[in-house]
N, C-alpha and C positions, 0 to 999 in steps of 0.2 A: 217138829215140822211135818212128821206126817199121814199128823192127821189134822195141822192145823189148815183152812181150804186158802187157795192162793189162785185171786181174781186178778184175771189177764184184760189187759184194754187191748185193741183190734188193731187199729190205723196208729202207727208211726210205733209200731210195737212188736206185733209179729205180721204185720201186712205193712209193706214201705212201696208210699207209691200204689201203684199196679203190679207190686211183684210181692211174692212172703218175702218176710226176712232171710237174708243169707245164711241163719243157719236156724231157721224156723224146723225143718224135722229133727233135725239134734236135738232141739229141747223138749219138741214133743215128745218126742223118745225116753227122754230123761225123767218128763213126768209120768208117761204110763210104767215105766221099768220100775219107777221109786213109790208107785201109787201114792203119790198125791194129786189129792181132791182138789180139781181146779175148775174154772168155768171161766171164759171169754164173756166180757161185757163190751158193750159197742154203743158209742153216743148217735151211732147210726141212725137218721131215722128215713134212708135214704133204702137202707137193707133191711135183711130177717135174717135168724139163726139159718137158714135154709143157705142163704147166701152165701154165707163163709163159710160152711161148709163144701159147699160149691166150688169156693174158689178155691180152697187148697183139693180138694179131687183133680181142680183142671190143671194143678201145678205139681199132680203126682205126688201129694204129699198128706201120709195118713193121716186125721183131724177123725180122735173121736171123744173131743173134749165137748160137756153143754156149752152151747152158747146163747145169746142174749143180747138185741140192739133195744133200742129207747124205744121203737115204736112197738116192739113184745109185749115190753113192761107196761106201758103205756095202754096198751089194750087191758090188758091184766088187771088195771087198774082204774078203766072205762068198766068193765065187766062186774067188779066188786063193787061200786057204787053209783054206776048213771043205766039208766034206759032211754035218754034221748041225749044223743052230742049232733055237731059242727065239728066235720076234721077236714082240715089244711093240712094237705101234705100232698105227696105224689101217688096217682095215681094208683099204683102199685100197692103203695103202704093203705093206701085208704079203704083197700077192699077187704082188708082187714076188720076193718070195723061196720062193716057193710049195716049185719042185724041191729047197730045203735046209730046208725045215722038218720037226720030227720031234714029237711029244710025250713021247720019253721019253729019256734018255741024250745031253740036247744037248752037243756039245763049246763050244759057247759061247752066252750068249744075247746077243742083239742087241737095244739099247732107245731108239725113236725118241720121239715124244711122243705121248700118247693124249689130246691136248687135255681136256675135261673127263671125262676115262672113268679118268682115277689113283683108286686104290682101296688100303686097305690088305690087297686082298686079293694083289691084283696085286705090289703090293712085294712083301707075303710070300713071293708064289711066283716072283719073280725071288731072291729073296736066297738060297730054300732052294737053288735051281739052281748060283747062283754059289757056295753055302757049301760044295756038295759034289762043288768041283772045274772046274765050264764056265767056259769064258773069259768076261769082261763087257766087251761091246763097246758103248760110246755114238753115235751117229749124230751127236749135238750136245749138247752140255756148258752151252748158252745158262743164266744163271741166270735172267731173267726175258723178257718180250716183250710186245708191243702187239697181242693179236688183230688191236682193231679201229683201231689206231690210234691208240691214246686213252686206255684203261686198262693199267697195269701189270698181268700175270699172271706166277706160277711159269711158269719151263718146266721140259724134261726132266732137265735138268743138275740143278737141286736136289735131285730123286729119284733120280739115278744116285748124286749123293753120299752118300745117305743109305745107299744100296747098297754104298758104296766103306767108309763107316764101319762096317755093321754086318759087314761079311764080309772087312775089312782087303784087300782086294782090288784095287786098281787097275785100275780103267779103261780098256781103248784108244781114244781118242779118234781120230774119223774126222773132222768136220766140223770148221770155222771152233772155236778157234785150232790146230788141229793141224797139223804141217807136208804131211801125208799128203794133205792136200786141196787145200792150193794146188799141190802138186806133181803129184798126180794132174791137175790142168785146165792149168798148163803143160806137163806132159807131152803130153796131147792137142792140145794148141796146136804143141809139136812141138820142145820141148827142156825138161824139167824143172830144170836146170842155168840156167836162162838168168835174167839179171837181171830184174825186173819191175815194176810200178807196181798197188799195190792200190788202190781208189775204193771206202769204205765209210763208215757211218756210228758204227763202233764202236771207241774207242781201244783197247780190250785185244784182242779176235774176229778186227779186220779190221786197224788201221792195225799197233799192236804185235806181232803174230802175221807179218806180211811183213816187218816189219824185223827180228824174228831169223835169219827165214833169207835175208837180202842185196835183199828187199824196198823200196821206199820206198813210205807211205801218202800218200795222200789225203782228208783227213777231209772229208766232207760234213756242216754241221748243217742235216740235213735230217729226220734219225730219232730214236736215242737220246741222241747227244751235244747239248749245250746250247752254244748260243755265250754269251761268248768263253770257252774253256776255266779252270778257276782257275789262278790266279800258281803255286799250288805242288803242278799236276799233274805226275809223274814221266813217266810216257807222252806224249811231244810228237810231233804227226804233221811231215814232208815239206811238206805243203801244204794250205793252209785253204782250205775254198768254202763258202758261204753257199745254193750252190743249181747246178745244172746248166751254168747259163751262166757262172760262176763255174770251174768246171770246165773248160769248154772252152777259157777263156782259158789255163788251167792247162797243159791238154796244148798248146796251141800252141806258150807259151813252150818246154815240154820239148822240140816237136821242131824249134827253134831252136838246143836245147842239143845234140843228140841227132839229128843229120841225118840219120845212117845209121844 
């Protein structure tokens, strides 16, 4: 276990709500003490690695693990293959990609979330884009999420589909469940090949998305998923926790399993 790298999701994991998880520096502790190779993934495409790191400075709480939202990788992967995009998203994220955006003749558009700024005008002029030709790149395919914690909202996945439907066109999916994203943050960890351990709170996104590609999950019900899972769910994760502490008992065992 350790050296095998063990990819963390962000929101309903060790960020709940507006607040870290209750016992979010114990584990970070656990993992710099045990030196294991980890890295924070985030279907964010709301944030940047800057941001979470941010938030746990403001919460007093050491964070010196890499991290990584969809709109990162997303660029990363603007970078290695386009010189003219269309990107939908906020503001923020968008300046991001400032050197590749054009307003006319994109070869692909790019589409993160506009939290409440989705508009049927905004579909419209993504779909005329993708109908006449640009590639459609998603950041995060998420169907729904918890702003604040607490209420269910759309995310950007439901409007991409609806993109996907009217302009029979397919998707490239960059974020959580695409393989291009866990591979791109084992990459950087420094073998994209290498076995791994995902800790998420999502059976399809985080837990099932790692074990297609030689992954084993970790479900946390700390976020989306509800404990105990039902008797005749298809998606079964690796290993169950109830919460952080839970967790660490978890990697302990593994690196009993797992010495070298």
């Amino acid at each position: 276990m350790k050296n095998l790298p063990l990819l963390i999701d962000f929101d309903g994991v060790i960020k709940l709500g507006d607040k870290p998880a209750p016992d979010a520096a114990e584990f970070f502790n656990f993992i710099k003490k045990k030196n294991i190779p980890a890295f924070v993934i985030s279907n964010s495409t709301l944030k940047t690695s800057y941001d979470i790191k941010e938030f746990f400075d403001n919460n007093n709480i050491e964070f010196t693990i890499p991290a990584m939202t969809a709109s990162e990788a997303a660029l990363r992967y603007v970078a290695d293959n386009y010189k003219r995009v269309k990107v939908f998203c906020t503001e923020k994220i968008k300046k991001l990609f400032a050197e590749f955006i054009v307003e006319e003749n994109p070869e692909a558009v790019v589409v993160g979330d506009l939290a409440e700024e989705w508009s049927y005008n905004i579909l419209n002029e993504i779909f005329r884009e993708v109908y006449s030709g640009a590639d459609l790149i998603a950041m995060q395919k998420n169907k729904f999420w918890k702003p604040d914690g607490k209420t269910l909202c759309l995310d950007a996945g439901s409007f991409i589909t609806a993109i996907e439907y009217a302009t029979e066109k397919k998707a490239l999916l960059i974020g959580k469940p695409s393989p291009i994203y866990f591979k791109t943050a084992l990459k950087m960890l420094g073998d994209e090949n290498s076995s791994f351990f995902m800790l998420g709170d999502d059976l399809e996104t985080d837990i099932n998305a790692a074990q297609k590609i030689g992954g084993k999950g970790i479900l946390v019900y700390t976020g989306k998923t509800k404990y105990p899972l039902h008797s005749e769910t298809e998606m079964k994760p690796d290993y169950e926790a109830k919460n952080l502490i839970e967790v660490i008992a978890i990697l302990k065992s593994l690196m009993e399993l797992y010495p070298n």
